[in-house]
C-alpha positions as CSV (number, residue, x, y, z in Angstrom):
1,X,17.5,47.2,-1.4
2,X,20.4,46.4,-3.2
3,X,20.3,46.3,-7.2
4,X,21.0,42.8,-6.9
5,X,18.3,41.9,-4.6
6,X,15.8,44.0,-6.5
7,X,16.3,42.3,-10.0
8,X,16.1,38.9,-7.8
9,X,12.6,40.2,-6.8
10,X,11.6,41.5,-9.8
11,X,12.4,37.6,-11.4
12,X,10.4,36.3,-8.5
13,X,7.4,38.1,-9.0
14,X,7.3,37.6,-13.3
15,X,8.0,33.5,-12.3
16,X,4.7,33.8,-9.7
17,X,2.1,35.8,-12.2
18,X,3.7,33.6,-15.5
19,X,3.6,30.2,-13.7
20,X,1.7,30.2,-10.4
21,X,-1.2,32.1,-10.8
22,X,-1.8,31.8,-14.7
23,X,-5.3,29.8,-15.3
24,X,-4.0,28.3,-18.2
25,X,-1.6,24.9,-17.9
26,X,-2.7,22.0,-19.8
27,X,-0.7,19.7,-17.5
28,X,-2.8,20.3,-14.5
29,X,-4.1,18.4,-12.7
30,X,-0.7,16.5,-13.5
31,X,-1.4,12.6,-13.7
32,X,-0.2,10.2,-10.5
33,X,3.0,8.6,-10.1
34,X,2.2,5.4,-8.6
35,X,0.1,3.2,-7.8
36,X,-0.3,4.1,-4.2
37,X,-1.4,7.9,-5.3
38,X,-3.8,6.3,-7.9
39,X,-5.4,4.8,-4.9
40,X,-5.7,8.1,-3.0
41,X,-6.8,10.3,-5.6
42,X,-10.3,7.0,-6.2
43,X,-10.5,7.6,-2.8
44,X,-10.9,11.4,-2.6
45,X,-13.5,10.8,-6.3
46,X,-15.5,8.6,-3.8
47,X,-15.6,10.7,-0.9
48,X,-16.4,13.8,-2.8
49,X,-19.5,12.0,-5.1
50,X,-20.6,10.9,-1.5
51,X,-20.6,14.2,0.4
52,X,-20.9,16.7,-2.4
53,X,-22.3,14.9,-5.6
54,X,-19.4,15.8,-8.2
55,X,-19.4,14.1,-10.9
56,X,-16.2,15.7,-12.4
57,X,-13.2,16.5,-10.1
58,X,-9.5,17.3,-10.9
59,X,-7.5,16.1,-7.8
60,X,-4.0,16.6,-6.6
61,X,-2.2,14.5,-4.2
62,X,0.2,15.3,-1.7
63,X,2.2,13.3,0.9
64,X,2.7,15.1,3.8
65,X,4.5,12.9,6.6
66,X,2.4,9.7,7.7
67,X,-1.1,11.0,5.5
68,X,-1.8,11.8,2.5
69,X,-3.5,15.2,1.2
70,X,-5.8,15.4,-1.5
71,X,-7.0,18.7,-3.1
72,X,-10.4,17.8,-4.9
73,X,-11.8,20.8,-7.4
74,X,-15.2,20.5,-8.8
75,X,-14.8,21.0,-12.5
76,X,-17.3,23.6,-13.8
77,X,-16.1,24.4,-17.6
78,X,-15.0,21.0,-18.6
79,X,-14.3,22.4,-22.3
80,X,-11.8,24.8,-20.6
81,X,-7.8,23.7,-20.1
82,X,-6.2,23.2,-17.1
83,X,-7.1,25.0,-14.3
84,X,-9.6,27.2,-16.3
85,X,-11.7,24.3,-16.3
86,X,-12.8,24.5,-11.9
87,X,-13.7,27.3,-9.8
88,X,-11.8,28.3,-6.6
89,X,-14.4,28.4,-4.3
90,X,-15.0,24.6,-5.1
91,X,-12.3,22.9,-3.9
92,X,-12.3,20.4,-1.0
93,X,-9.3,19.3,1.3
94,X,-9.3,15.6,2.2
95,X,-6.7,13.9,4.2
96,X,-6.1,10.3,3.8
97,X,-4.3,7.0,5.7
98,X,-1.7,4.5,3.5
99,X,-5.1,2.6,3.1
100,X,-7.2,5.1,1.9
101,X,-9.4,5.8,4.6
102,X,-10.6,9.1,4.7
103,X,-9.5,11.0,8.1
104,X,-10.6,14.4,7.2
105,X,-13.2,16.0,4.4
106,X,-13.5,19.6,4.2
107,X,-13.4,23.4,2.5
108,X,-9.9,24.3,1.8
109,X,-9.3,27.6,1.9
């Protein structure tokens, strides 16, 4: 490994514990940007008070060729920030039409 590629490394890994896998970031879950993800992410809120009985859930939303993919985490420490506040053995994958039909409902690993 050259000295080069090692410092590269070395940058990657500090960028992955700082950024990726730090429970704190007051931004998350970060807000939709459109209409169209605003639908999506009711949808999921629906489908997850339906199956599971959340009443609070921090969802992302993903487009991911012709569906749409919503992550759904249960939030257990609502005084908590960011992603402090849910647990990561809570979280539910759930895959979505363009009209917000729910295709798929499940564990994500």
């Amino acid at each position: 490994m050259t000295k080069q590629s090692a410092r590269f490394a070395f940058y990657l890994a500090l960028a992955a514990i700082l950024g990726g896998c730090s429970g704190y970031d007051a931004s998350w879950p970060p807000p939709p940007r459109n209409e169209q993800e605003k639908l999506m992410i009711e949808a999921a809120l629906r489908a997850v008070v339906q199956i599971d009985g959340w009443s609070q859930t921090a969802c992302v939303v993903n487009r991911r060729k012709n569906e749409w993919q919503v992550q759904a985490w249960r939030i257990v420490h609502p005084e908590a920030k960011g992603r402090s506040r849910c647990v990561p053995w809570a979280v539910r994958g759930i895959t979505l039409d363009d009209q917000a039909k729910v295709l798929a409902y499940r564990n994500h690993p």
